[in-house]
C-alpha positions in Angstrom: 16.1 6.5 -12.9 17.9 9.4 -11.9 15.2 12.3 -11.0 12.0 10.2 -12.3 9.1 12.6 -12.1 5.5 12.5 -13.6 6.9 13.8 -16.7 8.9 10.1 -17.3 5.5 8.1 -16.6 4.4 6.3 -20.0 0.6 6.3 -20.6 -1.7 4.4 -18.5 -4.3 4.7 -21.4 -6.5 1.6 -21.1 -5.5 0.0 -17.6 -7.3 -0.2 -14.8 -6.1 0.7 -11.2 -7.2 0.5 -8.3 -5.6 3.0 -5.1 -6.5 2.3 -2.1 -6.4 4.9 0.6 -6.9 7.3 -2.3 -8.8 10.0 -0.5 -5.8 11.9 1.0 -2.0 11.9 0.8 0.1 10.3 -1.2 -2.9 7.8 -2.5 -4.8 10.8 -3.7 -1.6 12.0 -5.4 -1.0 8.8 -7.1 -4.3 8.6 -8.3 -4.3 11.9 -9.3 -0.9 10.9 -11.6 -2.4 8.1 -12.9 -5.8 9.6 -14.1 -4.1 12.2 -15.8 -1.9 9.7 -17.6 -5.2 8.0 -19.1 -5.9 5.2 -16.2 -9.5 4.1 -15.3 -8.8 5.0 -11.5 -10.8 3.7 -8.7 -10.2 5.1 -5.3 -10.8 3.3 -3.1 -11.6 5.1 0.1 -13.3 4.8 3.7 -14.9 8.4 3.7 -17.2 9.2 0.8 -17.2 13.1 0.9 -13.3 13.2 1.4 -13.3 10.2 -1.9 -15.6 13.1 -3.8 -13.3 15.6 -3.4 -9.7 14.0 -4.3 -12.6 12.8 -7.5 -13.6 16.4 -7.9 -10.2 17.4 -7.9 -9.1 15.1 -10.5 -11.8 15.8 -12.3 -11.0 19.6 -12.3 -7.7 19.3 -13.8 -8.3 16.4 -16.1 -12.5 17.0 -17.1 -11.8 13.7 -19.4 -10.2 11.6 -16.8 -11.7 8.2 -16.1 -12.1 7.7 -12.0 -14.9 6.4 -9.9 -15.2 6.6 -6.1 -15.9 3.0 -4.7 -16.0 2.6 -0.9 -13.4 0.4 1.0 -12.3 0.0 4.4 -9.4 -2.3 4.9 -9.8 -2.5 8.7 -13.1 -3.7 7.8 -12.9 -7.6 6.5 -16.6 -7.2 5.4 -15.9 -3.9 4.0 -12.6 -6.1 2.1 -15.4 -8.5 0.3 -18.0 -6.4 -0.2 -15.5 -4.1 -2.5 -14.1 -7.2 -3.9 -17.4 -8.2 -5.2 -18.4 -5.0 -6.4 -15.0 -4.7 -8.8 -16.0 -8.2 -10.3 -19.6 -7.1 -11.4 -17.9 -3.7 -12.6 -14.4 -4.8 -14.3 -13.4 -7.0 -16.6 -9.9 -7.3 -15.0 -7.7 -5.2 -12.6 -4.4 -4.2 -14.5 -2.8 -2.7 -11.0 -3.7 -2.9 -7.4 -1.9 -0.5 -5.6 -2.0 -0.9 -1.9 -1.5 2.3 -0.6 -4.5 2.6 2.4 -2.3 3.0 6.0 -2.4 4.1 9.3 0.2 5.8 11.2 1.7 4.8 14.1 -0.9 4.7 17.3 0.0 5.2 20.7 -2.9 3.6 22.1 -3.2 -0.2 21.3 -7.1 -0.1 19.7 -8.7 -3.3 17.3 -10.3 -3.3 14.3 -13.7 -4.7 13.8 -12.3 -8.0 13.3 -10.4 -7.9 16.1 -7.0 -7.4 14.9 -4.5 -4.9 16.7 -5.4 -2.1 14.5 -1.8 -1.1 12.9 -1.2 -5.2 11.8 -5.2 -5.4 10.7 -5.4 -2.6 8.8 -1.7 -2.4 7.5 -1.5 -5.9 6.9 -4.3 -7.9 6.8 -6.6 -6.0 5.1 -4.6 -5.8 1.6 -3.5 -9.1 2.2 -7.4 -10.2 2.0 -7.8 -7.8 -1.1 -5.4 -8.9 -3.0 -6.4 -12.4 -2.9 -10.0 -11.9 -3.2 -9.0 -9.5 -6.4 -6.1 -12.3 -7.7 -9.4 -13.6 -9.9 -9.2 -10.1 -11.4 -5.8 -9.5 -11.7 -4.8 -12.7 -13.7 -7.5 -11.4 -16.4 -5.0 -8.7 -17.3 -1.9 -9.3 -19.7 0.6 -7.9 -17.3 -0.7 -7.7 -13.9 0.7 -5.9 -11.2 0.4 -5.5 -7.6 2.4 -2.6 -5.3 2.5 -2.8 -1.9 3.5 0.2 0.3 5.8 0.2 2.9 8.2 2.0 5.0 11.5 2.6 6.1 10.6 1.6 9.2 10.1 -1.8 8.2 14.1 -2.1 9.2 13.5 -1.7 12.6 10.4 -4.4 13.0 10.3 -8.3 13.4 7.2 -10.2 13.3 6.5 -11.8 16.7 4.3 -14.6 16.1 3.6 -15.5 19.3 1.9 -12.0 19.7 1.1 -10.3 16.6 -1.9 -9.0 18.1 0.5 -6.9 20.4 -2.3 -8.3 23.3 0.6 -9.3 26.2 2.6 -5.9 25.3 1.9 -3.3 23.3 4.3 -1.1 21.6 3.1 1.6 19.4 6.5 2.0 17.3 7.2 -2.0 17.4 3.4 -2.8 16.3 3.5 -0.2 13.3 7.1 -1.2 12.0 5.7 -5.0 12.1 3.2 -3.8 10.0 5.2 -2.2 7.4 7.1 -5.3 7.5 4.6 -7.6 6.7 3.4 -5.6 4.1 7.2 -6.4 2.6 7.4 -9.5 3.3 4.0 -10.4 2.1 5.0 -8.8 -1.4 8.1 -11.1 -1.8 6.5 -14.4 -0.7 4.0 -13.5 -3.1 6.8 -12.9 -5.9 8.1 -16.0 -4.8 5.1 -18.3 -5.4 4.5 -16.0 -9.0 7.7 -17.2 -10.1 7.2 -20.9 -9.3 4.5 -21.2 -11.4 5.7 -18.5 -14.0 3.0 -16.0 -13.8 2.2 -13.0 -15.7 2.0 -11.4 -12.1 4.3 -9.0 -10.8 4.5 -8.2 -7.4 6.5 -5.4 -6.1 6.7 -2.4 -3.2 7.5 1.1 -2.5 7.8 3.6 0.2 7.5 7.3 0.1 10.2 8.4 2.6 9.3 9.8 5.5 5.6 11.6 4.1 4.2 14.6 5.8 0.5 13.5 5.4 -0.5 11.0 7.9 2.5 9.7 9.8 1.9 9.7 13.1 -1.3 9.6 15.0 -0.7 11.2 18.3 -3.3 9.7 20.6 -1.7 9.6 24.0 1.1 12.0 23.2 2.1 14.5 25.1 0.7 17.3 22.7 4.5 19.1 22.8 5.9 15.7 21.8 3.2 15.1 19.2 3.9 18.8 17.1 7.8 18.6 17.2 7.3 15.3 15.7 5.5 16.3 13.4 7.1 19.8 12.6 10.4 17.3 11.9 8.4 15.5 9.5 7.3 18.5 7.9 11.1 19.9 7.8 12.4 16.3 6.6 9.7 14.7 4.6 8.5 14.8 1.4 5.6 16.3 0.3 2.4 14.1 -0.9 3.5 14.6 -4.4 6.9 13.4 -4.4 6.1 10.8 -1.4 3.8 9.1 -4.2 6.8 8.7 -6.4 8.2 5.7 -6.1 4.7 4.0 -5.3 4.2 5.1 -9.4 7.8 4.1 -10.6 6.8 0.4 -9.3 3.2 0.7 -10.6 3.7 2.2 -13.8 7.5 1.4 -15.2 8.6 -0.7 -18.1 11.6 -2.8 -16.4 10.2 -3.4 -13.2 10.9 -6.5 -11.7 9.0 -8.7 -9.3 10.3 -8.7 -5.9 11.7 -5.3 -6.4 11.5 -2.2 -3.6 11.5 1.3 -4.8 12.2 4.0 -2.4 13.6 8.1 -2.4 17.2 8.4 -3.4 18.4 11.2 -0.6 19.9 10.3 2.2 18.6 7.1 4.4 15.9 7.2 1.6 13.9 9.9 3.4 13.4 12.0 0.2 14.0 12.2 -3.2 13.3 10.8 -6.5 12.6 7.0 -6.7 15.4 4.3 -6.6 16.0 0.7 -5.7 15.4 0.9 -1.5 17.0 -0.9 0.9 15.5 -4.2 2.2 16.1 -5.8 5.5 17.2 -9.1 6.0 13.9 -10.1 8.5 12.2 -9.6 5.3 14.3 -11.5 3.3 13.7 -14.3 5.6 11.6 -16.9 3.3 10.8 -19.2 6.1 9.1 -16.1 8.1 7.8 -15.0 4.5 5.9 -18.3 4.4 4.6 -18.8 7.7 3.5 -15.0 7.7 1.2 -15.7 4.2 0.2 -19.4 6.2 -1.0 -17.1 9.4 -2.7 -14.1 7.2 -5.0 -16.7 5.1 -5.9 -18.4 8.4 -6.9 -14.9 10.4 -8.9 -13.0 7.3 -10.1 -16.6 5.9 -9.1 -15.7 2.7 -7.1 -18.5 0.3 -5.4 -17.5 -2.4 -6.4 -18.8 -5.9 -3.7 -20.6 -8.3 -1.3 -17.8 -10.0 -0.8 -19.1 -13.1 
């Protein structure tokens, strides 16, 4: 695995991904990678003209690449089935679902359309109701995957369930890194229930590092607070490119096991090629694992199908 680039990805000739978040950052990066390796990309994207111009761009330096532009917002639970819908009228299956779409951290507690805290709605529950509305989709293909992507600052969060909503107190750090630890958490309870019944799915994560594009929105910040941050990040981070790494090792790699966590291989995993990342033990918590999936089906009113 040591220094994976683009060069080491095998063809994606013939499967078809979906990238959410796919109009900026490292989303539009991956999706760029994977069109040019063959892939029938659809990105899946919240902002039409930005969507037409990561398609124009991929279109530019690969004029025979497959991609379509198909709109999604995952802070949007409508938005969630209306896409959902619209990829079982187009597709005959889903070969990868590659959960990318985020928000940064806010200072400023805000809720979706749904009514969620906005970090855990559209972090969280959003892909969680994609990915079971799409599970139909998914088990149609021979070797389905599913990526979630995450963060290193998943270490730092817990999931308090008797606020998730962050509606008693409100913490903009806390509420993002419980986010970014669902999203974990929800990828190995779903590994867990694909191996009980021996699926053909795999579930997996990644997390780009600390990624220049999109990583903090600075609402509320001092605005002196808000650019050293971010001129750190710059200094520190990677790029989009190499932040969308490790996202394509777990998406695209023969070898790949379920339940597995890819992240950068420099130090504290803030940059670098992809390697096995560090998991926390709150995510490894099974019991938490559980009654998160239990408390996501019962807020989006989405139930997962059999896996097998």
């Amino acid at each position: 695995m040591a220094d994976w680039t683009l060069a080491d990805m095998p063809d994606q000739t013939g499967r078809i991904v979906i990238v959410t978040g796919a109009s900026s950052g490292i989303g539009a990066e991956a999706a760029l990678a994977l069109a040019g390796k063959g892939a029938h990309v659809v990105l899946a994207v919240r902002d039409q003209a930005r969507g037409d111009a990561t398609l124009a761009r991929i279109l530019k330096l690969h004029p025979a690449a497959q991609a379509v532009v198909s709109l999604l917002d995952v802070a949007d639970l409508s938005s969630v089935r209306a896409f959902a819908a619209r990829m079982e009228t187009t597709f005959p299956r889903i070969d990868v679902l590659l959960n990318n779409a985020g928000l940064g951290m806010q200072s400023v507690r805000a809720t979706t359309v749904d009514g969620f805290e906005r970090q855990f709605g559209t972090n969280h529950l959003g892909h969680f109701a994609l990915t079971g509305l799409l599970m139909p989709l998914l088990l149609r293909a021979p070797a389905p995957r599913v990526v979630a992507i995450s963060s290193i600052a998943h270490r730092r969060g817990a999931i308090d369930f008797d606020d998730l909503q962050g509606a008693r107190t409100y913490n903009g750090s806390k509420a993002y890194s419980q986010s970014k630890l669902a999203n974990l958490m929800f990828m190995l309870e779903l590994d867990r229930r694909a191996r009980i019944v021996q699926s053909r799915l795999i579930s997996v994560a990644a997390h780009p590092g600390i990624a220049t594009s999109g990583f903090i929105n600075a609402i509320g910040m001092p605005r002196p607070a808000a650019a050293a941050i971010n001129f750190g990040v710059g200094l520190l981070g990677n790029d989009g490119a190499r932040g969308a790494l490790p996202g394509l090792y777990a998406a695209t790699m023969q070898g790949v096991k379920g339940g597995q966590y890819f992240g950068p291989d420099g130090f504290k995993e803030i940059r670098g090629a992809p390697k096995l990342g560090k998991i926390s033990t709150h995510a490894l918590d099974k019991e938490a694992g559980r009654k998160l999936w239990t408390v996501s089906e019962d807020l989006t009113h989405v139930v997962y199908p059999p896996l097998a």
